[in-house]
C-alpha positions as CSV (number, residue, x, y, z in Angstrom):
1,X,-17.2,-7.6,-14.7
2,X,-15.5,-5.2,-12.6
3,X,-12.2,-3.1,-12.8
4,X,-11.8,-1.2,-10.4
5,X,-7.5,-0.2,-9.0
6,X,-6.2,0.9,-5.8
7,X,-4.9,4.1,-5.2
8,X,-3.9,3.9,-1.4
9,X,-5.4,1.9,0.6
10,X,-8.4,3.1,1.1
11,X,-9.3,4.7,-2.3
12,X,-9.8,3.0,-4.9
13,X,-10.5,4.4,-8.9
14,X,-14.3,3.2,-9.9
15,X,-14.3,4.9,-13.1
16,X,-14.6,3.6,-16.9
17,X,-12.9,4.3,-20.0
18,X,-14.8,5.4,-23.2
19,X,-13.1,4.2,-26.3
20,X,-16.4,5.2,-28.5
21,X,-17.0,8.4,-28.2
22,X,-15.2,10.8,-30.8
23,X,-16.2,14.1,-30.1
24,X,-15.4,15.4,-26.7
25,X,-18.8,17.5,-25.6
26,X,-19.5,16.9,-29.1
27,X,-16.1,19.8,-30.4
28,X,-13.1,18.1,-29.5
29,X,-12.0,14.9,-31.3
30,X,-10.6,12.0,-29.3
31,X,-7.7,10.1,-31.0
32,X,-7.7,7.5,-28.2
33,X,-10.9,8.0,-26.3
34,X,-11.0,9.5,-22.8
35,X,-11.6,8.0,-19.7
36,X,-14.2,9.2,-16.3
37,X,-12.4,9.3,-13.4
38,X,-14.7,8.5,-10.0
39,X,-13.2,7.5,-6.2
40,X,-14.4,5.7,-3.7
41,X,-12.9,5.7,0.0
42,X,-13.8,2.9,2.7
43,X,-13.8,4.5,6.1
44,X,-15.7,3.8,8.9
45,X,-18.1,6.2,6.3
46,X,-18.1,5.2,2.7
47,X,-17.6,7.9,0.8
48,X,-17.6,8.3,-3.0
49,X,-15.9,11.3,-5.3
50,X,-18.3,12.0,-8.2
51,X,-20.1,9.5,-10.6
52,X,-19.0,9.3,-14.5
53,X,-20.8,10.0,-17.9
54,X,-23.3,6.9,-18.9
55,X,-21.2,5.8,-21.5
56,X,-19.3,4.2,-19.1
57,X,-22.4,3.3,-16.1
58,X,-22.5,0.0,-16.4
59,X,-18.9,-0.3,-15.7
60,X,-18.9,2.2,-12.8
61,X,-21.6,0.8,-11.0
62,X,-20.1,-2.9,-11.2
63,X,-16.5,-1.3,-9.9
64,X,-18.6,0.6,-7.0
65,X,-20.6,-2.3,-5.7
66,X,-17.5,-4.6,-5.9
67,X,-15.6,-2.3,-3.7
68,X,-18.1,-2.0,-1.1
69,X,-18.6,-5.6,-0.9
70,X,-21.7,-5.5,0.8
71,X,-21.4,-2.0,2.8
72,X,-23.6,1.0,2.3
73,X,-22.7,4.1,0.8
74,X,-22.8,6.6,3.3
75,X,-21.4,9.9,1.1
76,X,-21.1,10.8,-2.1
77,X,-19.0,14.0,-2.9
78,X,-19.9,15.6,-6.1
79,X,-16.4,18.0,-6.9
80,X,-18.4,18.8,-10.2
81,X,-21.6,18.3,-11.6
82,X,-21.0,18.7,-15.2
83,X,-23.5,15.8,-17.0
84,X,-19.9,13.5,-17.2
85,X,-19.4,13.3,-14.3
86,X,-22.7,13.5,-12.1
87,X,-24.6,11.8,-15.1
88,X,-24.8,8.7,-13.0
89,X,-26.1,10.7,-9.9
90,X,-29.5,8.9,-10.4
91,X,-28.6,5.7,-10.4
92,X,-26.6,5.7,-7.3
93,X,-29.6,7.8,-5.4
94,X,-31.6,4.3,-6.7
95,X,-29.3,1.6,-5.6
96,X,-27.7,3.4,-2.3
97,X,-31.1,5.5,-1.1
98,X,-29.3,7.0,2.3
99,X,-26.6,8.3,0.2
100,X,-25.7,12.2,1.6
101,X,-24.7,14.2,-0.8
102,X,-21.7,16.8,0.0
103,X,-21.6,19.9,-2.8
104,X,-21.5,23.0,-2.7
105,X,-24.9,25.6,-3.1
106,X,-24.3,26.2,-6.8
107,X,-23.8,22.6,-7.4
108,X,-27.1,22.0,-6.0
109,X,-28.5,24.5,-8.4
110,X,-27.2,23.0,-11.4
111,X,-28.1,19.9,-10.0
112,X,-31.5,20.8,-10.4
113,X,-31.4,22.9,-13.6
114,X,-30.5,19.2,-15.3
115,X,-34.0,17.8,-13.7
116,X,-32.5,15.6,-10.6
117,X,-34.8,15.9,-7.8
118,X,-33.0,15.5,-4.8
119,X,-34.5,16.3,-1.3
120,X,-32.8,19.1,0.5
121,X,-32.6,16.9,3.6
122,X,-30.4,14.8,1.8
123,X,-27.9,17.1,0.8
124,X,-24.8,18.6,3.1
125,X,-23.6,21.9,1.3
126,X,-20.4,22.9,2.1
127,X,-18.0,25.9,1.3
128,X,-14.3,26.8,1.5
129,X,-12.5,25.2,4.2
130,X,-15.2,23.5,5.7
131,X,-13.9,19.7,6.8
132,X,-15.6,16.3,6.9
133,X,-14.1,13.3,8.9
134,X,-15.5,10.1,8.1
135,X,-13.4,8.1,10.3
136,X,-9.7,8.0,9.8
137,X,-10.2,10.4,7.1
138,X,-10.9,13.9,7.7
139,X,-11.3,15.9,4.2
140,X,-11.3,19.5,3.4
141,X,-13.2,21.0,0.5
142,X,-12.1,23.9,-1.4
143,X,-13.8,26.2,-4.1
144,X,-12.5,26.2,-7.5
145,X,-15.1,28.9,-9.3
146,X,-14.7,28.4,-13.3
147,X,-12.5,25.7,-13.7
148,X,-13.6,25.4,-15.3
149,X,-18.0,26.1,-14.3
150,X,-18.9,28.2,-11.7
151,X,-19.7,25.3,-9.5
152,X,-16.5,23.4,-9.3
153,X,-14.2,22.2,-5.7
154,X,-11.7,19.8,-5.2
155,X,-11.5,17.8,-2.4
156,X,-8.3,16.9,-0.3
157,X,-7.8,14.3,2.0
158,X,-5.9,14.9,4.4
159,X,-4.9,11.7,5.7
160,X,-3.6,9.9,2.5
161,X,-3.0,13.7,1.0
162,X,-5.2,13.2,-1.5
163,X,-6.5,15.8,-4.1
164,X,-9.4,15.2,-5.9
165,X,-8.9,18.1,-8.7
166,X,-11.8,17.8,-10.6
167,X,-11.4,18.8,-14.1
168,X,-8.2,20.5,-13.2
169,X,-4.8,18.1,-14.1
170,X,-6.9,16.2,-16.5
171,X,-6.6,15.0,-20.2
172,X,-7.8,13.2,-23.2
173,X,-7.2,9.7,-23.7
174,X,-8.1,6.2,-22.2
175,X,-6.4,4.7,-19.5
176,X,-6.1,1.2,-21.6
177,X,-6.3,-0.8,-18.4
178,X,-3.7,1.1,-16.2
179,X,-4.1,3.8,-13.7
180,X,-1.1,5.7,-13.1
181,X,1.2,8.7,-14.9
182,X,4.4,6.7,-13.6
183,X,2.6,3.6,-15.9
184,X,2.6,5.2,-19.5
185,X,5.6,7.4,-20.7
186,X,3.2,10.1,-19.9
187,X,5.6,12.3,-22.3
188,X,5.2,10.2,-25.4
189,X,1.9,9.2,-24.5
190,X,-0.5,11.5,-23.1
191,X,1.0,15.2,-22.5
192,X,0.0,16.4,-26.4
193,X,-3.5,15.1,-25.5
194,X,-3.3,17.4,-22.1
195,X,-2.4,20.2,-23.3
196,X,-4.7,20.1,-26.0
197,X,-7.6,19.0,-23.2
198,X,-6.0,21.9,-21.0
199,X,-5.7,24.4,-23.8
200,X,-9.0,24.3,-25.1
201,X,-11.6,23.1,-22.2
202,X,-9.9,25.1,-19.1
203,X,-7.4,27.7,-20.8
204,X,-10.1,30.7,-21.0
205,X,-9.9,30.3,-16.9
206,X,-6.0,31.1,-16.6
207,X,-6.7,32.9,-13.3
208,X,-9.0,30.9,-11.9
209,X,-6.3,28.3,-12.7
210,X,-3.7,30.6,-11.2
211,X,-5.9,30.8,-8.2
212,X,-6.0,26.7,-7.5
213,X,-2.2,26.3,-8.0
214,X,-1.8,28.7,-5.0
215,X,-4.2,26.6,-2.9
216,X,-2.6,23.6,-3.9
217,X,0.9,25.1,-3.5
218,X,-0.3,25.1,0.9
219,X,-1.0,21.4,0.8
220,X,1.3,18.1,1.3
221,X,-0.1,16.4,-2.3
222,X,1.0,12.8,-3.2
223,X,-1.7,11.9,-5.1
224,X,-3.5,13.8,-7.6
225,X,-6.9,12.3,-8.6
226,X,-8.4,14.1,-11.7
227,X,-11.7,13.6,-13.7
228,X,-9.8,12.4,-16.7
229,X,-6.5,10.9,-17.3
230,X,-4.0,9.2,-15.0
231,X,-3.2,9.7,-11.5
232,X,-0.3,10.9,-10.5
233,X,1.7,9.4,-7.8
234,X,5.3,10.5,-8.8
235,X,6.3,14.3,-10.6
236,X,3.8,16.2,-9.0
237,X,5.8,19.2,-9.4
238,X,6.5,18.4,-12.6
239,X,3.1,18.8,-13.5
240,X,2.3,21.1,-11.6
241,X,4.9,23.1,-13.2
242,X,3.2,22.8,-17.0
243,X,-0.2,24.1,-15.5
244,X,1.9,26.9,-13.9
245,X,2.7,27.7,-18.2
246,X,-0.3,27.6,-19.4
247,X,-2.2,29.1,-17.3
248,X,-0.1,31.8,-17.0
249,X,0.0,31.9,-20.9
250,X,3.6,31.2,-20.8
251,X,4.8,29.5,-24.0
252,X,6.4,26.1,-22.6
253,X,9.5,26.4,-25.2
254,X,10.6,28.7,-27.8
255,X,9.5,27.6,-30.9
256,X,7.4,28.2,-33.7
257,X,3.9,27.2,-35.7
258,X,3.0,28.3,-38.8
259,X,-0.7,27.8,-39.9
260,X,-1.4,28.4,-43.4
261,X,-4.7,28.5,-45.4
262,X,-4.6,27.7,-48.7
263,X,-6.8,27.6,-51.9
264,X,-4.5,26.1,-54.7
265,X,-1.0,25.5,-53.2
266,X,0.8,28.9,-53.7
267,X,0.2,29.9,-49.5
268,X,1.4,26.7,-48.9
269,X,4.1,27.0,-51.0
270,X,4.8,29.9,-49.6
271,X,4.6,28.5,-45.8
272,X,7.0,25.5,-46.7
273,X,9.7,27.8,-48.0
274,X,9.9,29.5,-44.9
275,X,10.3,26.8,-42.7
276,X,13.0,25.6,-45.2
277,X,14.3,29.3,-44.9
278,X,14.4,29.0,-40.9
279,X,15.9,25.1,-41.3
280,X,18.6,26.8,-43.3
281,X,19.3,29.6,-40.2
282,X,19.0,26.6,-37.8
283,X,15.7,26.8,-36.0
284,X,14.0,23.9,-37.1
285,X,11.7,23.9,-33.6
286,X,9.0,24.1,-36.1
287,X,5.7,23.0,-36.8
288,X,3.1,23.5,-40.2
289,X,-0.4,23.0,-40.7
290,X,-2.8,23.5,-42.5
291,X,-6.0,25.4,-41.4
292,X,-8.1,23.5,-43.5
293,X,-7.5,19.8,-42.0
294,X,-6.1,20.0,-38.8
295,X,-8.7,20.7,-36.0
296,X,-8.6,24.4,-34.2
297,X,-8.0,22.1,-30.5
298,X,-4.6,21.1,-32.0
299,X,-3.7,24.4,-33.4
300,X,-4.2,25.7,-30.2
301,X,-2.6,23.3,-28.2
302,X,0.3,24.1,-30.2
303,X,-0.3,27.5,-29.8
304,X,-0.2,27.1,-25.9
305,X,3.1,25.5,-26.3
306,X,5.1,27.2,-28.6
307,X,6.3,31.1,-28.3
308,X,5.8,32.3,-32.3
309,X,3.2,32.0,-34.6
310,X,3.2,32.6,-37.9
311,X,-0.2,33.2,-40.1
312,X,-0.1,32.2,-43.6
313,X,-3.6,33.8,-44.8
314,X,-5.2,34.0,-48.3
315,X,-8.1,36.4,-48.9
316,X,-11.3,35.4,-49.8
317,X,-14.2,37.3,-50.6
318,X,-12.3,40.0,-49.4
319,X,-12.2,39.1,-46.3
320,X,-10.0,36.3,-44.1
321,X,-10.5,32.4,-45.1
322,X,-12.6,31.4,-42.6
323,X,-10.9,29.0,-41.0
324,X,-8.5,31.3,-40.2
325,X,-11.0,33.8,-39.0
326,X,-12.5,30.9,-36.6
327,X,-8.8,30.5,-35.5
328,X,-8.7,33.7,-34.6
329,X,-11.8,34.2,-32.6
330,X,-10.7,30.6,-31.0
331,X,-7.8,31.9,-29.4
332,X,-9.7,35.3,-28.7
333,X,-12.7,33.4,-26.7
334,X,-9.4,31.2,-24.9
335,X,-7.3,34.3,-23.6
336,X,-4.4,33.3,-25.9
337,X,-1.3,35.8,-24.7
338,X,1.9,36.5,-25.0
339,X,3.1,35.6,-28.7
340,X,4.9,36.6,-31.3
341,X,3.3,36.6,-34.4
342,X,4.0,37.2,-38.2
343,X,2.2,37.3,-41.2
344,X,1.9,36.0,-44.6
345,X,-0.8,37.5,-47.0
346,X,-1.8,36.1,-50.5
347,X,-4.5,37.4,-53.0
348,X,-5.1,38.2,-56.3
349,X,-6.6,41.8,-56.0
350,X,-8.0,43.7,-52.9
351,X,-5.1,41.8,-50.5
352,X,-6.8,42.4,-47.5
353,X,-6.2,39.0,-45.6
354,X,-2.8,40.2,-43.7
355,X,-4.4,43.6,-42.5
356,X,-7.7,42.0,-41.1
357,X,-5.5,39.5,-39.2
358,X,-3.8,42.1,-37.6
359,X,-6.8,43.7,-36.1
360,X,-7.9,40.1,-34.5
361,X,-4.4,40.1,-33.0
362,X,-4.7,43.4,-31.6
363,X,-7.8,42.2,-30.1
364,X,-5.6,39.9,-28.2
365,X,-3.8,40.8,-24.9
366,X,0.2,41.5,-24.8
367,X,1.0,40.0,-28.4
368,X,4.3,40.9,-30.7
369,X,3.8,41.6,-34.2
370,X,6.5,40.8,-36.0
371,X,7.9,42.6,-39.2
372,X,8.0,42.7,-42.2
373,X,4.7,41.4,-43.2
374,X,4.9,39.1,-46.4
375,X,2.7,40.1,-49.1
376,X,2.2,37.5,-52.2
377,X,0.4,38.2,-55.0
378,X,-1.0,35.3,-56.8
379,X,2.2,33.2,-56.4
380,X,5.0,33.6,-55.2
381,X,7.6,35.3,-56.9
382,X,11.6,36.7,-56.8
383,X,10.3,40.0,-54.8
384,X,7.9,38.3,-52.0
385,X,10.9,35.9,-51.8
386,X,13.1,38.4,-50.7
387,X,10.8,39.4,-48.2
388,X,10.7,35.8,-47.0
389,X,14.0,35.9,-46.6
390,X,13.5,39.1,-44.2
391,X,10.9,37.3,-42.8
392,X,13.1,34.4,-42.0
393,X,15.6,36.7,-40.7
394,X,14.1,38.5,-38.0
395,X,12.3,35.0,-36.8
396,X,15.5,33.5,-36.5
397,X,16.7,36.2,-34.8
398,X,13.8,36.4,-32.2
399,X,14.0,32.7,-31.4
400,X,16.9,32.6,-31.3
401,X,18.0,35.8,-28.5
């Protein structure tokens, strides 16, 4: 059955949501599933805006052939041909043969990289600030390289002033039957799961981000249209205004996260008593976690949105724990900048865990080591307390200029 919503009207939202998948591209988990965005436009042309992954085929293909009630599709703009979105490609080459496809030259490359054979006759290439009308609608393609492949445009109409971002302004989660940002409390409900979606899929390509937001800043938007995630109608600059953080590598609020690894408790131990240390300096804009259990994509979403860090590392085999040491080279391989960090070192000889964690910061562009560095030997005890207490100090004091 189909289920497909308006957006103005002349597009409508054609895509699925995928409740059953767990991993995203088989790393990230999904809490509440994720959904694939795809658009279809009725003109005088019929022109839709990329396919969606075959989890959720079925349902696109019922929401496409219900919109066009009978009509041909004319055009089908592929923004990005990453296999969750032009999975689908196929299927609508089979059931609409006349289709036109409109992508760009590296698109096409990829295209046929994944094995789709399409005829060169049938596809229209385009480039930056070329224009399409297909009646009413006249459209206007612009290149996004690396956001977050190579390949990637959006698409803007500029009759409804409509973008069609792509990957960019998306997010985990389903859309559990509604469309829009203005119909969840997008706060409460969805803007953990885009950072984390941000932080980890797109936050390597800050200025390729950068680069977008400046094209998008020269255009009239009301809608935003994404791959994943709601639609938004109403806020734009809202929005618009987290991207501008992250991928600038702006923390979003001063605050602090404190990641520990632990073996038999005494880290931990150590980790709680300084949050209890800060509560009692009042900066309680904290949050703790341990290494261990919490997956990296939510340690660095938190990382994206918080200022400090503090890292809470045990040695083991002479070396980091490594979880910690995957942390690190995590937020290496996503460009994580501008923080303040401290450390907290434990072992029971050879303590080399606090000095090795400094050299993977320094690796790291425009990061603040904070002193002193906490050293605990074992457990803790009335001297590394002390130092906690110094610790504690100059956090508070950093957070709180």
């Amino acid at each position: 059955m189909h289920q497909y919503r308006g957006v103005t009207n002349d597009i409508f939202w054609v895509g699925g949501s995928d409740r059953r998948l767990t991993l995203f591209e088989h790393i990230h988990p999904l809490h509440h599933g994720v959904s694939y965005n795809s658009y279809l436009l009725l003109d005088e042309k019929t022109v839709l805006f990329d396919t969606a992954d075959w989890a959720v085929g079925r349902q696109f293909i019922e929401n496409v052939t219900a919109v066009l009630n009978g009509r041909s599709l004319d055009c089908l703009v592929l923004d990005h041909v990453e296999p969750d979105h032009a999975a689908a490609l196929e299927e609508v080459l089979l059931r609409w043969p006349e289709v036109t496809l409109i992508t760009t030259a590296k698109a096409v490359q990829f295209l046929n990289q994944f094995g789709f054979q399409i005829s060169p006759d049938r596809v229209d290439t385009v480039k930056e600030g070329d224009e399409r009308t297909f009646g009413r609608h006249t459209v206007v393609f612009l290149t996004a390289p690396m956001v977050h492949w190579p390949e990637v445009m959006v698409s803007y109409d500029k009759t409804d002033r409509v973008l069609f971002s792509a990957d960019a302004f998306g997010t985990f989660r389903a859309l559990d039957g509604k469309l829009f940002a203005d119909e969840f409390d997008f706060e409460r409900d969805f803007l953990e799961e885009a950072r984390r979606y941000y932080a980890n899929i797109v936050g390597k390509f800050g200025p390729q981000v950068q680069a977008l937001l400046k094209k998008a800043a020269g255009l009239d938007i009301q809608y935003i249209c994404p791959l994943h995630g709601p639609v938004w109608r109403r806020d734009i600059p809202w929005f618009l205004d987290k991207y501008a953080h992250w991928s600038a590598y702006e923390p979003e609020e001063k605050g602090l996260v404190v990641v520990y690894a632990s073996m038999y408790g005494n880290t931990e131990q150590a980790a709680e008593l300084l949050c209890a240390k800060l509560a009692h300096r009042g900066v309680t804009n904290t949050r703790l976690y341990d290494v261990s259990t919490t997956h990296v994509s939510t340690l660095i979403a938190e990382i994206f949105q918080y200022s400090h860090l503090v890292l809470a590392a045990v040695t083991y085999n002479l070396g980091l724990f490594p979880p910690v040491h995957a942390l690190l080279e995590d937020m290496k391989a996503l460009n994580v900048q501008k923080r303040t960090c401290a450390i907290l070192e434990n072992g029971s000889w050879a303590i080399r865990s606090g000095a090795l964690a400094k050299e993977k910061l320094a690796e790291l562009k425009d990061m603040t080591l904070l002193e002193p560095t906490v050293t605990v030997t074992s457990a803790l005890s009335q001297s590394s307390g002390a130092d906690l207490d110094a610790l504690a100090d100059a956090l508070a004091a950093s957070l709180q200029a």
